[in-house]
C-alpha positions in Angstrom: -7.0 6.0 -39.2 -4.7 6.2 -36.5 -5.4 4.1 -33.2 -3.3 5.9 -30.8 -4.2 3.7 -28.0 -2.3 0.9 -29.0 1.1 3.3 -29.5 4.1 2.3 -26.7 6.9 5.5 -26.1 8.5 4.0 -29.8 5.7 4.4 -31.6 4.9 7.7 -30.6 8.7 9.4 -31.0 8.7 8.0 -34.3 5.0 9.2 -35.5 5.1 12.1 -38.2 1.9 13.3 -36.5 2.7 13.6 -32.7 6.4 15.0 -33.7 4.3 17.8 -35.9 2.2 18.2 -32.4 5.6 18.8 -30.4 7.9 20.6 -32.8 5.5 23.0 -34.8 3.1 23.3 -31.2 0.2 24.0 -34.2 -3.1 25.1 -33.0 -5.3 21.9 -34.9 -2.6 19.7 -33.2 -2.6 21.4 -29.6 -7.1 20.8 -29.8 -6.8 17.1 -31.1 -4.2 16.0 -28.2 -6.0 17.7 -25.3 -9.1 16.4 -26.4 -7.6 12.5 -27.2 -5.9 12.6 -23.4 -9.4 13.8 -22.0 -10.3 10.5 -23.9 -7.2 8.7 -22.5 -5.8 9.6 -19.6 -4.1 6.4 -18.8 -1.8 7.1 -21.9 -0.8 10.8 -20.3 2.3 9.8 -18.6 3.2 7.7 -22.0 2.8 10.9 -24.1 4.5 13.0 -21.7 7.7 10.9 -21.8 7.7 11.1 -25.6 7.2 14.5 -26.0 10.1 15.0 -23.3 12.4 12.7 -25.6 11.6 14.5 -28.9 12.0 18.4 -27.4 15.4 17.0 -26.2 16.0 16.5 -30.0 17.7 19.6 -30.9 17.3 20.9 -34.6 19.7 22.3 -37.1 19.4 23.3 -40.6 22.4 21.7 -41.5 22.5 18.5 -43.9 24.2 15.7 -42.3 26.1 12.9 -44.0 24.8 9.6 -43.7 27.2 8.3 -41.2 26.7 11.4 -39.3 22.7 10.9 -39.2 23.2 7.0 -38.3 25.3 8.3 -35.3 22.6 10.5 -33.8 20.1 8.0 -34.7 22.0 5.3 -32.8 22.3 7.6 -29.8 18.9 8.9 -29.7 17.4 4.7 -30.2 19.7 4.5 -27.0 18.4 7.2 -25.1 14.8 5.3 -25.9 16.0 2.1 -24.6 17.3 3.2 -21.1 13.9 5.2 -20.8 12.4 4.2 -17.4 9.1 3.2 -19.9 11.5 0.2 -21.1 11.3 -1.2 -24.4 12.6 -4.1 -26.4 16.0 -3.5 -27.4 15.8 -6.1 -30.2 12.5 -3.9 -30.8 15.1 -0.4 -30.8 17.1 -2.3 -32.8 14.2 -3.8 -36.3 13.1 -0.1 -35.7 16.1 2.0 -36.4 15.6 1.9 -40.4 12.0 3.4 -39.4 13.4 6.3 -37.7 15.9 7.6 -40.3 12.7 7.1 -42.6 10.6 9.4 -40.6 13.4 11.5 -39.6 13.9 12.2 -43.4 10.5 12.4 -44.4 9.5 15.5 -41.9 12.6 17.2 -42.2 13.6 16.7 -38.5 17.9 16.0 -38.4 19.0 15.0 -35.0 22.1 16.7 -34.0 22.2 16.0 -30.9 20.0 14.1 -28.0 20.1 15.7 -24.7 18.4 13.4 -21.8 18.0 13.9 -18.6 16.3 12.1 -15.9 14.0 13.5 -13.6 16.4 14.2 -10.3 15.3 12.3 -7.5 16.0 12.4 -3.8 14.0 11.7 -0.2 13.4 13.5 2.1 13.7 17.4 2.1 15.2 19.2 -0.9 13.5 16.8 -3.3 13.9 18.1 -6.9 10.5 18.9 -8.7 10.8 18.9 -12.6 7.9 20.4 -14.4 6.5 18.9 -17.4 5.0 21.0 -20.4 2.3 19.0 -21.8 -1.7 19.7 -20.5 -3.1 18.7 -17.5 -6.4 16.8 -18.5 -8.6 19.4 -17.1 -6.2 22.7 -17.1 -3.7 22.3 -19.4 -0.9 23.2 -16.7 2.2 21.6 -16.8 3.1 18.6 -13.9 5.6 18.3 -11.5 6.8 14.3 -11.5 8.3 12.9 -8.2 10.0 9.4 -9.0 11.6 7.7 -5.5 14.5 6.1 -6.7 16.0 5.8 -2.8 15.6 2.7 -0.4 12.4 4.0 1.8 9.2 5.9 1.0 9.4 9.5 0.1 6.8 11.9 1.7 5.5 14.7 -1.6 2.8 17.4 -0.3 0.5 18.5 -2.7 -0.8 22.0 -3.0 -3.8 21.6 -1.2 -2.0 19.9 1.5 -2.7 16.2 0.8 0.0 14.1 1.7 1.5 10.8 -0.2 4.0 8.7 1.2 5.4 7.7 -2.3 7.1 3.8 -2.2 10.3 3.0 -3.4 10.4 2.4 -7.4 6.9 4.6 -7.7 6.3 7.6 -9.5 3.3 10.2 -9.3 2.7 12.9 -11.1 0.6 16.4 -10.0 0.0 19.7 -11.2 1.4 22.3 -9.3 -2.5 24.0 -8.4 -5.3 22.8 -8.2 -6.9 26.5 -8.3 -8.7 26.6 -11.8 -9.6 22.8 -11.7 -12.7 21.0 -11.3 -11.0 18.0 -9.9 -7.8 17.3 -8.0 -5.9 14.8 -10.5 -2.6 13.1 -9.4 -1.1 9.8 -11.7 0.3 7.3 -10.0 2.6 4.1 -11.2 3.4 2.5 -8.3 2.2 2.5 -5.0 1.7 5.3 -2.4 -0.2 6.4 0.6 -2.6 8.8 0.3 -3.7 11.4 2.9 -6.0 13.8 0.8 -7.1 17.6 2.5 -11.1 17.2 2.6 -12.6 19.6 0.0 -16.2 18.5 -1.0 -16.3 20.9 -4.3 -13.7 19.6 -5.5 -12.8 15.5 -5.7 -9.4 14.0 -5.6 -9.0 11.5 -8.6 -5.8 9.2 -8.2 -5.2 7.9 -12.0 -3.5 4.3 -11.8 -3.1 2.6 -15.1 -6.7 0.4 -15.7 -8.1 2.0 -12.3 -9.4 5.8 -11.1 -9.9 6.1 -7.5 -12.2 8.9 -6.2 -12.8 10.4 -3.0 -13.7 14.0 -1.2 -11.3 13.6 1.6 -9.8 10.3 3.4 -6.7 8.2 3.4 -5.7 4.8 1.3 -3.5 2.9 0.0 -3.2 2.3 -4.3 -0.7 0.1 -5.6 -0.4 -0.4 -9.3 3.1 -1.6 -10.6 3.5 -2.1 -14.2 5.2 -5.6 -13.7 2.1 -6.1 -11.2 -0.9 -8.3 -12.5 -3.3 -6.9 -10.0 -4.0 -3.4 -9.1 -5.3 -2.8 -5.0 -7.1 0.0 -3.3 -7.4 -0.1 0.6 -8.9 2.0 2.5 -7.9 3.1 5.9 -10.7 6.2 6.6 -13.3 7.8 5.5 -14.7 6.1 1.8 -13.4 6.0 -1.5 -15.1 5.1 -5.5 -13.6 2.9 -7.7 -13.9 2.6 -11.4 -11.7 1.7 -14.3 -10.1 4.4 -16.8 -12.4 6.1 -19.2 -12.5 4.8 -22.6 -12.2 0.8 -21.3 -13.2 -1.6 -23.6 -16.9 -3.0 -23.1 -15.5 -6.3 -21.1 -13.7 -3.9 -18.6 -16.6 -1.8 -18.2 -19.4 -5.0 -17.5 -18.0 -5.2 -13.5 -19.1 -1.5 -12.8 -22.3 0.5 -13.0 -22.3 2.7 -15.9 -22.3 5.8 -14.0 -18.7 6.8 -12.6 -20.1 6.4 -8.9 -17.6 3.3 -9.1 -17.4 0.3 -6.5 -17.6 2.1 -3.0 -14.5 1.0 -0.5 -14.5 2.0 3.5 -12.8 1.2 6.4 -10.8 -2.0 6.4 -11.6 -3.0 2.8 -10.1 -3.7 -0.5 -10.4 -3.5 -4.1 -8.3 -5.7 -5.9 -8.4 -5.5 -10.4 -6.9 -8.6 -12.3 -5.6 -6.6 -15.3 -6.1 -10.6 -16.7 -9.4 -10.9 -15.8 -10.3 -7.4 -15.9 -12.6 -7.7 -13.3 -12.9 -6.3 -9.5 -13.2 -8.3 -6.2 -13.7 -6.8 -3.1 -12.7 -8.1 0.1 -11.8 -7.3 3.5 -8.6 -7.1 5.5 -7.0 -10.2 7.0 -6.3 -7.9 10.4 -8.6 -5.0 10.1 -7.7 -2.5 12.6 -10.3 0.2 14.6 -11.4 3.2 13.0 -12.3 4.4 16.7 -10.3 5.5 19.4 -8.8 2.7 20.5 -9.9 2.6 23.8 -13.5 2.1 22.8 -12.1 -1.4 22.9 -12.0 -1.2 26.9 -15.5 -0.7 26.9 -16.4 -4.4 25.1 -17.0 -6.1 28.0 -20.7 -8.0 27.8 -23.1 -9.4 30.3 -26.3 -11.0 28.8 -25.9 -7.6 26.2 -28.6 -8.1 23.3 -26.9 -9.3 20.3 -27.8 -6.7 18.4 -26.1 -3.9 20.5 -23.1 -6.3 20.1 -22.5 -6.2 16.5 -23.7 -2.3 15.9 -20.9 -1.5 18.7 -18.1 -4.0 16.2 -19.1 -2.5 13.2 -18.6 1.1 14.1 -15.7 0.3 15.9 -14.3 -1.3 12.7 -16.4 0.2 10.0 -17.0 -2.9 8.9 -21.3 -3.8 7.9 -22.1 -6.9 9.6 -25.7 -8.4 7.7 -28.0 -10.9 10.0 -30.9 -11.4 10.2 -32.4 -9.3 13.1 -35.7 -10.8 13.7 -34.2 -14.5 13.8 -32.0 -13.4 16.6 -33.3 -10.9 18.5 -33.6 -12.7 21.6 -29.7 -13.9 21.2 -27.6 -12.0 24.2 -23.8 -12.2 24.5 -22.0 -12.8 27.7 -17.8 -12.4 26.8 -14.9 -10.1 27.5 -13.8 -8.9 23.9 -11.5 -6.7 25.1 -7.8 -7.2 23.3 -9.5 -9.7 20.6 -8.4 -9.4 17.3 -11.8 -8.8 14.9 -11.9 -12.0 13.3 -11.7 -13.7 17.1 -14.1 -11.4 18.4 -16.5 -13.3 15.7 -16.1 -16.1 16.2 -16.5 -15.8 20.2 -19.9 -14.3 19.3 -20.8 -17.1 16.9 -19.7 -20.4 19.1 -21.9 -18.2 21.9 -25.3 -18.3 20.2 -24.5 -21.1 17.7 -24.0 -19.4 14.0 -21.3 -19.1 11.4 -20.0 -15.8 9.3 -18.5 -16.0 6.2 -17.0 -12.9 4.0 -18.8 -11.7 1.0 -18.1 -8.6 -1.2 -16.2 -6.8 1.9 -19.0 -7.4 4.5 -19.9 -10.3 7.4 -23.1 -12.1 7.4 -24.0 -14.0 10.0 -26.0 -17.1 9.5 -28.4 -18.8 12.6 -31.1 -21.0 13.4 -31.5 -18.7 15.8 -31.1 -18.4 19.9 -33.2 -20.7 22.0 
């Protein structure tokens, strides 16, 4: 049996099954490949690249001599190589005797190979090249935007999300969302998202190990394949974490069983050591207001009850401060916070009624004696 999962872009041109999928398009084949990327998704851009490299392949009926066939072989190992999904060209090279094997075996003769990469531009007038392989829940083909200039590109989505694409990323999208039950983009790279609010239908952002889920808000996802870590932070509203379906029991241990994932807001971040495969949340080192920024005018204290103090700081930041309320309810702050950075703000408030803060899992808590 067949473990698909473990196939890279080489192993899938060169697989008598998946070329029987793309060439002959036979119903059995068409069932068992939208089913195994519902399974999969992380391996959906994979596949698409692949399939894109074998329906370049055009077919004659004509027999080829040998030198002829090593030719197109040669150029078509090439084409692999220079793929943006790189591979081992001493890899191309131990594998070439494999692919006239295969090519022989299911009758396929190359003739000629016909590449071309996706066209890429910023700004206005980018070129959108649609794929033909099924969306995961629609089976639409996807439009692929790879940034291959020196600054972010800005791609709007049809529901009018907005992602400020980085340089050297790539995202994928479907060109509707209409018949779907979710909004699903995939994303290698980073990118900025600004997603429409539409509570009946979520907006998944597929990166590698890691979904990220959310109704309507804006973050930040960066998942290089060179990278070691994957991040997620969050600028508004709140997102769900959780890694790809059909992880391995050890990835799955750090999150609760359900797909509610690890919930992100304001100011914090998810990191995911593909290593470890574990998650660590944390906050910002600068976290910035979630409020109008005047509301920091108005944080200005005289004898203020402490706890009026830190409801006021963590709306302002969305950021949940923990202490112990009953310890210091008589504790009042006297301090102009006005122009503090957050972490500063802190630890004014702590030196004034004599306690210390540390960080855990993305939230403050505030540890006292108490106020005399």
């Amino acid at each position: 049996m067949k473990d698909f999962r473990l196939y890279d872009i080489m192993d899938f041109v060169m697989d008598e099954d998946f070329i029987r999928w793309v060439q002959e398009k036979r119903p059995e084949d068409e069932a068992f490949w939208a089913n195994w990327l519902q399974l999969y998704p992380e391996k959906h851009l994979l596949v698409a690249e692949a399939r894109r490299i074998l329906e370049s392949v055009h077919i004659e009926e004509t027999v080829f001599s040998a030198a002829e066939l090593d030719r197109e072989a040669e150029r078509l190992l090439q084409t692999i190589s220079d793929h943006p999904f790189r591979v081992n060209k001493g890899r191309v090279k131990n594998l070439y005797t494999r692919w006239l094997t295969a090519a022989v075996t299911i009758g396929v003769i190359v003739a000629a190979v016909v590449f071309k990469p996706s066209e890429n531009t910023s700004g206005a007038g980018v070129t959108e090249e649609a794929y033909t392989y099924a969306n995961l829940t629609s089976s639409k083909p996807l439009i692929e935007q790879v940034n291959t200039s020196d600054k972010p590109i800005i791609v709007t989505l049809a529901d009018g999300s907005q992602v400020e694409l980085a340089v050297d990323s790539r995202i994928s999208y479907p060109r509707s969302f209409d018949s779907a039950g979710s909004r699903d983009v995939y994303l290698s790279g980073e990118a900025f998202f600004h997603v429409a609010r539409n509570p009946n239908m979520p907006f998944r952002v597929f990166a590698n190990e890691i979904v990220t889920k959310v109704l309507g808000t804006s973050f930040r996802v960066r998942s290089f394949e060179k990278d070691s870590v994957i991040q997620v932070t969050v600028k508004t509203g709140k997102v769900s974490v959780y890694s790809q379906p059909g992880a391995t029991a050890t990835k799955k241990k750090d999150i609760p069983e359900t797909q509610s994932g690890i919930i992100l807001t304001p100011n914090q971040q998810l990191t995911y050591s593909k290593d470890e495969q574990k998650f660590h949340k944390l906050l910002l080192p600068r976290p910035v207001m979630v409020v109008p920024v005047s509301i920091d005018r108005n944080m200005v204290y005289e004898d203020t009850p402490l706890e009026k103090v830190f409801e006021q700081i963590s709306k302002a930041y969305g950021i949940n401060i923990v202490y112990d309320n009953e310890l210091l309810r008589s504790c009042t702050v006297t301090a102009d916070l006005r122009k503090e950075a957050f972490y500063d703000k802190l630890d004014l408030i702590c030196r004034a009624i004599g306690a210390t803060y540390e960080v855990i899992d993305g939230q403050v808590v505030v540890t006292s004696n108490g106020c005399q």
